[in-house]
N, C-alpha and C positions, 0 to 999 in steps of 0.2 A: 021798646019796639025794635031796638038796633040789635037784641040780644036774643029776641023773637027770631029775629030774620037770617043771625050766625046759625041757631040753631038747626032752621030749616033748612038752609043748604047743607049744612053737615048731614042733616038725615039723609038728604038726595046725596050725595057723595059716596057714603057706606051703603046706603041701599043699592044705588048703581054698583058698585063693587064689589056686594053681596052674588049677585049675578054673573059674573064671570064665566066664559064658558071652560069648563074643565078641557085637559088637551087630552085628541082623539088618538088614538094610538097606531100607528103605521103597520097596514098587515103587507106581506110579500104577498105573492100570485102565485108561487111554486116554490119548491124545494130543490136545491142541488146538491146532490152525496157524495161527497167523495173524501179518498182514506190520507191522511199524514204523507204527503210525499206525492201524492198523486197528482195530474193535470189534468184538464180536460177543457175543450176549448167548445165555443157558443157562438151561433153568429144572433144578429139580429135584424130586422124588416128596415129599420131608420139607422140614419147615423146616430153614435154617440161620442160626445167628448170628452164626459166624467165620468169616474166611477167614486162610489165611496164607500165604506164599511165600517160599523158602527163600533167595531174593535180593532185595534191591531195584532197583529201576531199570528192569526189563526188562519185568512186565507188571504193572500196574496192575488191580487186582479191585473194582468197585462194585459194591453189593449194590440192587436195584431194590423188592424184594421179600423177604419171607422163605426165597421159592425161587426169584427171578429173580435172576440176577447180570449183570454186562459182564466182558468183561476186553477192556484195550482193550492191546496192541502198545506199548511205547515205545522199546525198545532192542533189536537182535540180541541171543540167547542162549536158553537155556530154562534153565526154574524150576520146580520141583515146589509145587503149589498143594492146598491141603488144608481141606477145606469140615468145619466143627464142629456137630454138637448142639447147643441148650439145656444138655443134659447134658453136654456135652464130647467126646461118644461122635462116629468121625471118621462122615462121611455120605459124602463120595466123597474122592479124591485122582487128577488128571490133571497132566501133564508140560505145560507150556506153551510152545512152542515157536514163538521170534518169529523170522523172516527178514525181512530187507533186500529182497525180493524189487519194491520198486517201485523202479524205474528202473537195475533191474541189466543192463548190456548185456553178453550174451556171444558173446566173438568165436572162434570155434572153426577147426578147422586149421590151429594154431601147430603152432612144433616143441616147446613145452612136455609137462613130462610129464602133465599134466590135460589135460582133454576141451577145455577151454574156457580162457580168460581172461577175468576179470571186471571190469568198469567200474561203478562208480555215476555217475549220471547228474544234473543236474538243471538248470534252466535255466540257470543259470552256467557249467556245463562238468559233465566228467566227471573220474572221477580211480579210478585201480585200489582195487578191492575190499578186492585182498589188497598193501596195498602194504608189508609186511614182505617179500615174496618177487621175488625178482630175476630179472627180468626176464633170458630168455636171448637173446644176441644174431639176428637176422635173417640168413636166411643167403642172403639175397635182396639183403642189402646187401655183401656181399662179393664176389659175384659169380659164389658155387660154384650148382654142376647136385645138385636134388634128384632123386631118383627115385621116383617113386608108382605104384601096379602092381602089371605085371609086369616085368620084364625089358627091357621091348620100352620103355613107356613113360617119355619120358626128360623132366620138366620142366626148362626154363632159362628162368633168369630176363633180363628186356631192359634 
């Protein structure tokens, strides 16, 4: 009987535990853009006392005010930022999203399979964006005939 009744509650145990509610995923309400180095300041309707972001490194949040902030760009990436109550109660949550976008050159009409190829730039020189991705050879150095068009139109290179 006693081995009956270990039983049964261990079913009820795992079973309740079986049910667990999975965790629901935190969306923002809005997007903020801004480039490596940039600021840009935000007020809000309520005070706030916290901020938080779910990375470090990427954007920096200063509070100016009890509803003015900055957030100033420091690294490529985006980071979920989440503005606090007095009470602890959340007041907004936007996605912050920083781009490289100052001195990015892009050279477009490769034979790559993206639109573009990217360089960052800066007085020193440049150097690829994306320099984990390898580079496909030029087929201008080889000396074959592309074709672009129709039919009719035959590029060769000199």
């Amino acid at each position: 009987m006693r081995i009956l009744f270990v039983s049964a509650v261990a079913a009820a145990v795992l079973a309740s535990a079986g049910h667990a509610a999975s965790p629901r995923e935190i969306i923002a309400t809005d997007i903020i853009e801004i480039r490596t180095g940039q600021a840009r300041t935000f007020m809000f309707d309520e005070a706030v006392t916290k901020f938080s972001v779910s990375a470090e490194g990427i954007a920096q949040i200063t509070p100016e005010t009890d509803r003015t902030f900055t957030v100033q760009g420091l690294s490529p990436g985006q980071v979920l930022m989440t503005a606090y109550a007095q009470d602890g109660k959340v007041v907004h949550r936007s996605n912050i999203l920083v781009d490289q976008a100052q001195g990015l050159v892009r050279i477009y009409g490769t034979s790559d399979s993206k639109d573009f190829i990217g360089y960052l730039c800066t007085d020193e020189g440049c150097g690829r964006a994306d320099p984990d991705r390898v580079p496909l050879p030029d087929s201008t150095s080889t000396g074959e005939s592309r074709q672009k068009g129709n039919a009719e139109s035959i590029t060769t290179p000199r």
